[in-house]
N, C-alpha and C positions, 0 to 999 in steps of 0.2 A: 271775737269782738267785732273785727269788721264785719260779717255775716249776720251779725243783729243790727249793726247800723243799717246795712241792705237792708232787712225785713221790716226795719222802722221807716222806712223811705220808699218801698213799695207798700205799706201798707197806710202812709200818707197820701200815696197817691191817687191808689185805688179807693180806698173806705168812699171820699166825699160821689165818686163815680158810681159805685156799688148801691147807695143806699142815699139819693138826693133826698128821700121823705124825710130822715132822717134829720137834717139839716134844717128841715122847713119846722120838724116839730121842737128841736131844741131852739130856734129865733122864738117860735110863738109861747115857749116857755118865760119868755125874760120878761118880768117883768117891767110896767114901767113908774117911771120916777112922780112919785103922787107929791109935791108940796103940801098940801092942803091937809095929808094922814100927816105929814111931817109937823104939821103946826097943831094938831092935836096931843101928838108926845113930846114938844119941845120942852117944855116946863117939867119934863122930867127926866131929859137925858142928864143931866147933872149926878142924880141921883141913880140914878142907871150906870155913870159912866164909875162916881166913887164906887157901888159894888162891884164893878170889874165887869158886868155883862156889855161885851162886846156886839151883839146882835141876835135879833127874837124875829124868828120866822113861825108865822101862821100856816097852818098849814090846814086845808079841807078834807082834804084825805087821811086816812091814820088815825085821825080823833087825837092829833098830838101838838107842842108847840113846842120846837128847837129850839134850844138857849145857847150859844157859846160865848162863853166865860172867859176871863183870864186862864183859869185851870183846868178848863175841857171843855164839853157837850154836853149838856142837859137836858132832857127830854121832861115835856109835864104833860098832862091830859088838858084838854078844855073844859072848861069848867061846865057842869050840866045843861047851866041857866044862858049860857051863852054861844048862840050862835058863831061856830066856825066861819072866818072871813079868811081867803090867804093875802099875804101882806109881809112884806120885807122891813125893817128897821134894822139899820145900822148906826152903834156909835163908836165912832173913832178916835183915836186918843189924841189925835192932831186938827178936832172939831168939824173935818166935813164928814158930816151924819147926813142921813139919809131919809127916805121911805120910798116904799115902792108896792105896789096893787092895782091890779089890773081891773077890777070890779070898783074902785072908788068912786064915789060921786057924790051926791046932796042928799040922793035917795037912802043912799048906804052909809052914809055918814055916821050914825047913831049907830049901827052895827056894829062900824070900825072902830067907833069911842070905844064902846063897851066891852068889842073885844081888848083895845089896850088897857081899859081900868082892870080887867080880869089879870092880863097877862105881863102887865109891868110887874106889880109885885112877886107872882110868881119867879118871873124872873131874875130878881132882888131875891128871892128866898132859895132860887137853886144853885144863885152863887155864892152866895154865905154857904152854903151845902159842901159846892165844890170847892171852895177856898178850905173849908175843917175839913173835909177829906184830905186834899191835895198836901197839904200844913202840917196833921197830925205824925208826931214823933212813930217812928217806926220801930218797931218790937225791935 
């Protein structure tokens, strides 16, 4: 036991020294906090929050969109007709929600709506999914 505590503490040490690019590309991953996506979805976290979807991330890459739910992880496709935009939406059960997108603006605006009328409902549909999975009486 003590000898993994050592190797978790030399290898705190070392990782950030070993690999600084590292660090630079996980900061310019984050996300930052859009208002403005947030007041496109607000009138629907309600409805988001009673099915239980906890948070919908966009994603560019993958052709896919992360749902997690009360009852797990949901994955869905993007829909044909709609432009992939990535974009973070959180709802929280104690009301600070979120958004978050790095590409947001005036210009992208329309992008971002459309990606949310695509992927709220989806998201509303793979929690009802996940809730009759999660639910269903076991053989």
């Amino acid at each position: 036991m003590h000898a993994m505590r050592l190797g978790v503490l030399i290898a705190t040490l070392v990782v950030p020294f070993a690999a600084p690019g590292l660090a630079q590309a996980q900061a310019k991953a984050v996300a930052a906090p859009s208002p403005e996506l947030f007041a496109l979805a607000e009138s629907r976290i309600p409805e988001l929050r009673a099915a239980g979807v906890r948070q919908i991330v966009g994603r560019t890459t993958g052709g896919n969109v992360q749902i997690l739910t009360t009852w797990g992880a949901a994955y869905v496709r993007w829909p044909k007709d709609v432009k992939p935009v990535g974009f973070e939406l959180y709802i929280n059960a104690d009301g600070t929600n979120g958004a978050f997108a790095n590409d947001f603006s005036a210009a992208t605006k329309a992008q971002y709506a459309a990606a949310l009328d695509a992927t709220i409902p989806a998201a509303i549909k793979a929690a009802a999914n996940a809730r009759a999975t999660a639910t269903r009486p076991k053989p």
